[in-house]
N, C-alpha and C positions, 0 to 999 in steps of 0.2 A: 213091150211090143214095138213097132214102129212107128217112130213119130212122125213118120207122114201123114197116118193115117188122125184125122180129127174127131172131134166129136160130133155128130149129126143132129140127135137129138132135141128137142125141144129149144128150136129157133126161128126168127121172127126174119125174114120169111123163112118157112123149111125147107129144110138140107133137098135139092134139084136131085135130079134123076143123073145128071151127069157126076154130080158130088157124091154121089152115092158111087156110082160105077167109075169112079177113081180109088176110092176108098176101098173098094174090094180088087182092083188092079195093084192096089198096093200090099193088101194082102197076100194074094197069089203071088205075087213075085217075091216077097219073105219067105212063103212058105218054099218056094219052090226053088228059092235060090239065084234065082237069074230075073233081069229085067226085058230080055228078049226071048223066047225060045227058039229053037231048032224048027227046020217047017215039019220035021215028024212031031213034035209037041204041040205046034200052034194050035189046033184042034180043040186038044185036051186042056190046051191053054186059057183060051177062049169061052170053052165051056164050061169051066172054072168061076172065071170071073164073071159069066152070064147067072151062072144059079148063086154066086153068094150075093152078088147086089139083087137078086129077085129075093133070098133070105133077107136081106138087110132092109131094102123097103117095107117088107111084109113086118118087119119088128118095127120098126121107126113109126109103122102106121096103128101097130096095135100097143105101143106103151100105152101111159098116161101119166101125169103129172097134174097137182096142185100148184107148182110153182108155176109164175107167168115167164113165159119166154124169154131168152137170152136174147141182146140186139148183136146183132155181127158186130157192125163196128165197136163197138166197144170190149168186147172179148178180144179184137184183133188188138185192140189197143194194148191192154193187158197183156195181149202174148208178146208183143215187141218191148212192153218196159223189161216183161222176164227176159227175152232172148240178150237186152240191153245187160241188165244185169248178170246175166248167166256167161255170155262172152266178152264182158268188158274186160 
């Protein structure tokens, strides 16, 4: 899928409301092909990306997990040694 989109889930603090509705902006425009639409699309655009971050909160708030939360910085850590590794 696309790797802009991150994982939200279970972290310490959780994933903002804003992180969410980038995450499903990121979405819609894979699904949809484009990063800007047309202004007859913007609409249908918009509403798009309204109801899947109102999906995506609603799951984020009803998981559950035994494991103790991930710390941001240190998963960022990790993803820059991969990124390090991946395009050295």
């Amino acid at each position: 899928m696309c790797r802009n989109i991150k994982p939200l889930f279970n972290f310490d603090p959780p994933a903002t409301d804003q992180e969410i509705r980038d995450a499903a902006l990121q979405f819609v425009r894979k699904l949809s092909g484009t990063t800007k639409p047309s202004k007859r699309n913007e609409a249908a655009f918009e509403h798009a990306i309204d109801s899947i971050t109102a999906c995506a909160r609603e799951l984020l708030d009803s998981l559950e997990t035994s494991h103790p939360p991930h710390n941001r910085e240190e998963e960022a850590a990790k993803a820059r040694v991969r990124n390090l590794t991946r395009f050295a």
